[in-house]
N, C-alpha and C positions, 0 to 999 in steps of 0.2 A: 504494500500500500504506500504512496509515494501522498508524505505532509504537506500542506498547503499552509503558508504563512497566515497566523492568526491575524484576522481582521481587528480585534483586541484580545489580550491575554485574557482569561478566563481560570477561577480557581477550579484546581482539582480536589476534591472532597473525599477522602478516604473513612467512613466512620464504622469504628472495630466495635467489638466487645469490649475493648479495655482503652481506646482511647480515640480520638479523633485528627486525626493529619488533615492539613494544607499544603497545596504548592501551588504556586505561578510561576507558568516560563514564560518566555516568549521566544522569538526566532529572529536571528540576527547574521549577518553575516560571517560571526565569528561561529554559529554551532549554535544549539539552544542553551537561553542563559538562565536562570533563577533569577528569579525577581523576589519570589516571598516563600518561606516556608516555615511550618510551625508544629507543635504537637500538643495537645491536651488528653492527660490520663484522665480516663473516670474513675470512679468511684465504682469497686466490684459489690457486687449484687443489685447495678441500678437498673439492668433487663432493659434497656435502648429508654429511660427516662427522659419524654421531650425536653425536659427544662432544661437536665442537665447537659446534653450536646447543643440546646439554643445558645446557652449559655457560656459553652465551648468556644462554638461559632462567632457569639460575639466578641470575646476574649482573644481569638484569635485574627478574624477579618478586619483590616482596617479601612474598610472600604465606604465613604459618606454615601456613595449614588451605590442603588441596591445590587448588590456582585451578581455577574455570570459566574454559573459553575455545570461541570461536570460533577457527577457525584454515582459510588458503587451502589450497586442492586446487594441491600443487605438483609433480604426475605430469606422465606426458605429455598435449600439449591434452587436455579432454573434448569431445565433440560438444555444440555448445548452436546449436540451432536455435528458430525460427522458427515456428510451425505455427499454424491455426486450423481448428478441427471448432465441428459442430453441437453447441448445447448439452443437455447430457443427465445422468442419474443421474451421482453420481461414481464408483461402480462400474464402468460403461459406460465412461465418460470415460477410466479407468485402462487399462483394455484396448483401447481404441480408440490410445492416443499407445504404446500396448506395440504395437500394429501397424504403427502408423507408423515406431516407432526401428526396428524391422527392417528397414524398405526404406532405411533409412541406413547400418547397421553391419553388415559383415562377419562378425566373429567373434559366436557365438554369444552371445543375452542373458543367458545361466545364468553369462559371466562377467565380466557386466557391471551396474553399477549403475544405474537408473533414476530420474529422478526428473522433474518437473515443476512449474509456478505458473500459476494464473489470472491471467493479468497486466490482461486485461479484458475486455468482453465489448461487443458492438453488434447491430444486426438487422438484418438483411436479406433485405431484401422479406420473406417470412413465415417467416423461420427465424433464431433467434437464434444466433449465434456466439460462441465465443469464443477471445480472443486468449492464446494458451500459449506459455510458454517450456520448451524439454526440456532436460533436460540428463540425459549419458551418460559415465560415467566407468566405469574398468577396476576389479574388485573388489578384484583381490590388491594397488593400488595405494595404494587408500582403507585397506584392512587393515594393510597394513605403516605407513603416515604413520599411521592412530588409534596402535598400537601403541607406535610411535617415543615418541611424546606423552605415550602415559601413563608409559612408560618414564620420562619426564621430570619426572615429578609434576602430571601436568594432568589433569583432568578435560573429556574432549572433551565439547563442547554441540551443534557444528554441524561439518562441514567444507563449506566457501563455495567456488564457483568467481570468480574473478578481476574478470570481466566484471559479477557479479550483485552480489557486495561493491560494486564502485567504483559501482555505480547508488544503492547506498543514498547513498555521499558524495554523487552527483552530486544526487541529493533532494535533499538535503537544502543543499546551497550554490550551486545552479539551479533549485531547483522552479519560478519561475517565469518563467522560460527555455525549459522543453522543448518550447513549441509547433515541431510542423513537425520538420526533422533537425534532430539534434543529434551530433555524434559526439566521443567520448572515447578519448585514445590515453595508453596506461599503455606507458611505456616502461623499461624494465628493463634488468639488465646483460647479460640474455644473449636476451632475447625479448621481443617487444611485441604488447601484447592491444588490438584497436583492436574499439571496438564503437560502432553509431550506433540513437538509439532515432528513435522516430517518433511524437509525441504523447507523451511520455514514456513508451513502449513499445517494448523490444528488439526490432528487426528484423534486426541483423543481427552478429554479430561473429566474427575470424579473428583467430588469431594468427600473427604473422609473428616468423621465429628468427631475429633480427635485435634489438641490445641496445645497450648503452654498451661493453660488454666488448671488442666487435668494432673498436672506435675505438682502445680502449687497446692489444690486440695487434698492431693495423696501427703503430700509431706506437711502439709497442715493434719491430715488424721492420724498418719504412722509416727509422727516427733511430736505428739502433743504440740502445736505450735499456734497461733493466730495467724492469717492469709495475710495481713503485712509481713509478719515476720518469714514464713513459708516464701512466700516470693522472692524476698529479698533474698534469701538461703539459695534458691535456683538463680537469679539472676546476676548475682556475687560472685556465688561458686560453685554452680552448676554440678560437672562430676568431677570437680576439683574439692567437692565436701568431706567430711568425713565418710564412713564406712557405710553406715546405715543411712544416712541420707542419699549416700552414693546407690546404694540399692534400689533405693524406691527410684529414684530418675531413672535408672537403667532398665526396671524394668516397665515402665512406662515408654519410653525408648523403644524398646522392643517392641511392644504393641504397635507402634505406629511404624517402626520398619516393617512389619508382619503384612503391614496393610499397603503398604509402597510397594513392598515384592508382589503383593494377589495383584498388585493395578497393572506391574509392568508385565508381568504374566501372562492377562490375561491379553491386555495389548500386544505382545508377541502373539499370543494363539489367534487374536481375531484378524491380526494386519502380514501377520508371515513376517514378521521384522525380528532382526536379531542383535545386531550390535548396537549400543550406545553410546554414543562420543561425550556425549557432555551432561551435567546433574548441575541444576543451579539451586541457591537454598534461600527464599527471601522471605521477609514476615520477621514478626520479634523472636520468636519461638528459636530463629536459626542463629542468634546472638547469644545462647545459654551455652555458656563456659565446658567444653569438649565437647560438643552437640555434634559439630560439623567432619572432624575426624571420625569420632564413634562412627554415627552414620555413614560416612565415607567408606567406612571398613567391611561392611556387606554390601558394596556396589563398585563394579570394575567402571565403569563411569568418569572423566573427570569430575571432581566436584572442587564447587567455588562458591563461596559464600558471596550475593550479590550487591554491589555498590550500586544503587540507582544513580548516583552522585559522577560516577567518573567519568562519564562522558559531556556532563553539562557545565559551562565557563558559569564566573561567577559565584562559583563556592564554597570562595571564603568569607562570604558573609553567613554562612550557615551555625557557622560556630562547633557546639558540644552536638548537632545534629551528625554531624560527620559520623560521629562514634556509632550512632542506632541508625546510619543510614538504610539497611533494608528493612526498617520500617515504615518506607516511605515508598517502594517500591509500586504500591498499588496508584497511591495517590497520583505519583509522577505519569504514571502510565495514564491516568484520566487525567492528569493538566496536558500531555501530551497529544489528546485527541483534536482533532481537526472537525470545525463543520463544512 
């Protein structure tokens, strides 16, 4: 997909379970620059509390006339498949992937969102293809998150699913990397989106409810401990803890490589794909003190923990953000979309 110079910068809206990012880029001669970035933790057990991310929002946007933003789809998963049809009128084409999502969802389409991207095209033997990304999201969920928004003082532009945002970053700081698989795992505090392109083209991604949060309440239950103090024990010193702290992460650890092997697995048996060049790791989750080794150690994969940051001028204004840059990963990737 080939960017088109922002007509004005527009913020990217990342909002977690456990905190809320900003960014603004824009597009300059020199490469794309930062202009603003920021982070607000929540408050855990606040369950997406309006006030406290309006409050966020305000605390962080410095904006007098009411902000453009892009912002994530942060409902339950959406369906984002995979699909390739014959190519044809785009009229055709809309009702043809509107046939196709039926034989995937249950509940009916009247309440449900539809949307789609030419992600590319090829030929074969005498009939051209092309390669599409769909994606299905719930209506009344899109309607209450725009609403929230504007409630907030924002002017919606986009709402981005998770996996298609982080492709923009991953352009844009691996474009030339993505021959062959590649796959990307955004780990979160309460769920992780792992998605693998193929030629720099989405083949495949799942989310698995499985986070950082899941760490901090185990070692909140198993060390007698309070969820400030459990956090800070994981984010500090990770499995650089002592013994029994060291256990409970590892074997939470476990669990989530358990579930990274069943995805790449089954992506080999549905796609006949076999080797993997590259493993990126972004989200907070992948900043927790020997996360990224450990993990590294059952996957012949390179692995690289992701700088959303080093491709964009301008970043030494960011300051102590440097440190927790792949938590900005999503965000960057929705300040990077184009209308």
């Amino acid at each position: 997909m080939d960017w088109l110079p922002f007509s004005k910068p527009f913020w990217g809206i990342d909002i977690g379970a456990s905190s809320v990012k900003v960014v603004r880029l824009s597009r300059t001669r020199q490469g794309v620059k930062l202009l603003d970035i920021g982070i607000k933790e929540l408050p855990p057990e606040q369950d997406f509390r309006q006030e406290n991310i309006a409050s966020a929002l305000e605390e962080l946007i410095k904006e007098k006339k009411r902000p453009k933003a892009v912002i994530n789809f942060s409902g339950p998963a959406p369906l984002i498949r995979y699909l390739t049809l014959p190519a044809m009128p785009k009229e055709e084409l809309a009702e043809a992937v509107k046939w196709e999502a039926k034989k995937l969802v249950s509940i009916p389409m009247e309440e449900m969102i539809l949307d789609f991207i030419i992600a590319g095209g090829r030929q074969e033997r005498d009939t051209k293809r092309y390669d599409l990304i769909l994606v299905v999201a719930e209506k009344s969920t899109l309607r209450e998150q725009w609403a929230m928004m504007q409630r907030a003082g924002l002017e919606i532009v986009a709402i981005d699913v998770n996996p298609l945002s982080l492709m923009n970053t991953v352009r844009l700081s691996y474009g030339k990397e993505l021959s062959g698989n590649f796959i990307y795992i955004d780990i979160g505090a309460v769920k992780t989106d792992m998605t693998i392109l193929k030629d720099g083209v989405l083949r495949f991604t799942r989310r698995i409810e499985v986070g950082g949060e899941q760490i901090t309440r185990r070692l909140q239950q198993e060390m007698n401990l309070s969820f400030e103090e459990a956090e800070k024990l994981k984010r500090e010193k990770g499995l650089g803890a002592e013994e029994a702290a060291q256990t409970v992460i590892k074997s939470e650890m476990d669990r989530f490589i358990v579930e990274i092997q069943r995805s790449i697995d089954y992506y080999r048996a549905q796609f006949r794909e076999g080797v993997f060049k590259k493993m990126v790791l972004m989200g907070g989750g992948a900043l927790l003190p020997g996360f990224s080794d450990y993990f590294g150690s059952y996957f012949e994969a390179d692995m690289e923990i992701d700088d959303p940051l080093a491709e964009i001028v301008g970043t030494e204004s960011a300051g102590a953000i440097r440190a927790i840059a792949p938590r900005f990963s999503s965000g960057i990737g929705l300040a990077l979309r184009s209308h």
